[in-house]
N, C-alpha and C positions, 0 to 999 in steps of 0.2 A: 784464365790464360795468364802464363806469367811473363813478365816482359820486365825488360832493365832500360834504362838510359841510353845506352847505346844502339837498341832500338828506334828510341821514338829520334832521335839523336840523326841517325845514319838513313833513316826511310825507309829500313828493310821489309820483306813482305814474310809473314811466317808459314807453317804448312801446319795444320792441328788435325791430327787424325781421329775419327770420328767411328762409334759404330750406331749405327741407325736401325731402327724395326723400320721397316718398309711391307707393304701389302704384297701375300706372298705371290711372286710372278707366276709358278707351276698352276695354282688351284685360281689366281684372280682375287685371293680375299675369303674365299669361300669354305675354304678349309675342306673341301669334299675334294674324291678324286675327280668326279663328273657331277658338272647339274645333276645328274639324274639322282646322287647320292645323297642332294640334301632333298628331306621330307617336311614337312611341317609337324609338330609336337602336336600326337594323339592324347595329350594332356591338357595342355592350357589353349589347344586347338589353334598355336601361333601367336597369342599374344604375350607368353613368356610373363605373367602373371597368371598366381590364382589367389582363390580367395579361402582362407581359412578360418571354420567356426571351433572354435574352442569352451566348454560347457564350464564358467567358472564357480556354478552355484546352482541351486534351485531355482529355475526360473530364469537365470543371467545366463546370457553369452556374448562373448568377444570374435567379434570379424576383425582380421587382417586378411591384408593385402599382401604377398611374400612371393620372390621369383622361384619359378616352375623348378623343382629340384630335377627333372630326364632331364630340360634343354638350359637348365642353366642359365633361364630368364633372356634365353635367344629367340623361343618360336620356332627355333630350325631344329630335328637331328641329324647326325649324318652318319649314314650308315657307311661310309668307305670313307675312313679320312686322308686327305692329300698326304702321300711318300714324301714330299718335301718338308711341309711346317707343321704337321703330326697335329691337324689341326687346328695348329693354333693360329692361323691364318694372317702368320706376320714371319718374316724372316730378319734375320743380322745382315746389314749390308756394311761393307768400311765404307766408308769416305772422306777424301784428302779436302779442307776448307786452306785456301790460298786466300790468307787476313794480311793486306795491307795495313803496316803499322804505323798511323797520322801523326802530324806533328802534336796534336790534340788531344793525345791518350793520356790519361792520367789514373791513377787508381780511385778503381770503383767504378768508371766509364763502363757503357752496357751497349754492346753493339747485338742488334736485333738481325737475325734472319729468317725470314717471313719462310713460314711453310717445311722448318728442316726438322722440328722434335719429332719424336716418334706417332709411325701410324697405328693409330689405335681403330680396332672395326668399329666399336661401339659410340665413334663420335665421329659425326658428318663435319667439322671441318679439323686443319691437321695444324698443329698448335706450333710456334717458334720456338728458333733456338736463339739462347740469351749467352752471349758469352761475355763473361765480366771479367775487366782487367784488375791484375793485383802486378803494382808497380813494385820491383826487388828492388831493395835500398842498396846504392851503390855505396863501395867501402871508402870512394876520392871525393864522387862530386853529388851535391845532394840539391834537390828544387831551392830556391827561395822563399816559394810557399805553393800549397797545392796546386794550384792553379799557373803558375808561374812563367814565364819564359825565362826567366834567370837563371842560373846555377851557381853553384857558392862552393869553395872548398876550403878548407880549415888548415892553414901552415902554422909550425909550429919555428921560431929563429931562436938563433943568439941571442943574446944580449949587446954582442960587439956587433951583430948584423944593424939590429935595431938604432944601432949611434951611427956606425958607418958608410951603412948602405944594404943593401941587399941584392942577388941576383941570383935568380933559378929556374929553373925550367919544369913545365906541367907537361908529361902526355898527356893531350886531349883523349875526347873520347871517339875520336876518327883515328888516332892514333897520330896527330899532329900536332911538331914539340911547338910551345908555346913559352917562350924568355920573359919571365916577369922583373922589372929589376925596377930601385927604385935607393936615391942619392940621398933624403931626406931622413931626420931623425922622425921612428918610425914609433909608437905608442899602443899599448896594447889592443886590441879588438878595434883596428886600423882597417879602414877597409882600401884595397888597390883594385881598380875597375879598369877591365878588357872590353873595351867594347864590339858589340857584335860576334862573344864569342858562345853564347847563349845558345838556348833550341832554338830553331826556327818558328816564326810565326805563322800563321793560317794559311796568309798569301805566298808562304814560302819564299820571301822575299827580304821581309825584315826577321833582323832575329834580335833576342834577349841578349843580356850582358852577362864575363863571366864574371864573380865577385872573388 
């Protein structure tokens, strides 16, 4: 999921559209039109294994164990497959996930949702979904360091700014100007601190500085 500053910045909630196998509602899962269509396999008699002798020599032979080529190492056939998921007993559903984005996000953060990856028949529980943020480096204001509550942007002056003074204005990233001005002969990789103009912190209460 990609996100910028101005997200984790401003609190917004995003919308990620989603498409899901989900267990098909028409058949149940079952991939038959009716119970009555799926049978048990007159081959591996329902256990979707058999056992294979292979003669490699006089005298030698090799057993394996290999899934039932009718049923396709299910046990079931099914003679009328469901109109809807053409047996394959999973359907496409969309769905819209409404991700609140925390003051906490950073890139490479893994937010877990129990229960949303895809429904698979052949496995009794339904596995998550993992969606991992990848932070887009903004072109003005960049972290302090990964983890950071800080933000830092890079001004480039005069030389007569530097002896004289200096004064100018940042849009923020709320979109709110910000006057940096400063009387003082000014020397390269200087740094001039805003306080409390940073992301917000945990408690949503304290925030970081801008630099």
């Amino acid at each position: 999921i990609n996100i910028d500053l101005e997200d984790i910045f401003n609190g917004v909630t995003k919308k990620i559209d989603i498409k899901q196998k989900i267990r098909c509602v028409n058949c149940n899962g079952t991939g038959a039109q009716n119970p009555s269509d799926l049978k048990t396999c007159n081959i591996c008699l329902g256990k979707g294994k058999m056992m294979k002798i292979i003669n490699i020599g006089p005298g030698m032979v090799q057993q394996s164990v290999t899934a039932c080529d009718k049923c396709m190492g299910t046990g079931k056939l099914i003679l009328r497959k469901c109109i809807k998921c053409m047996g394959q007993k999973v359907e496409i559903k969309k769905k819209v996930i409404n991700l609140p984005i925390e003051k906490n996000f950073r890139d490479g953060k893994q937010i877990v949702i129990p229960n949303m990856a895809h429904y698979d028949p052949d496995c009794e529980e339904q596995g998550n979904l993992v969606l991992v943020i990848r932070l887009i480096e903004h072109e003005t204001f960049k972290l302090k360091d990964p983890n950071s509550y800080d933000l830092t942007i890079s001004k480039n002056i005069l030389l007569a700014d530097a002896l004289c003074g200096v004064c100018f204005k940042i849009s923020h990233l709320d979109g709110k100007e910000i006057v940096c001005r400063s009387t003082e002969i000014i020397k390269p990789n200087m740094e001039y601190l805003v306080f409390d103009e940073g992301l917000f912190m945990d408690n949503n209460i304290n925030r970081g500085n801008l630099i």
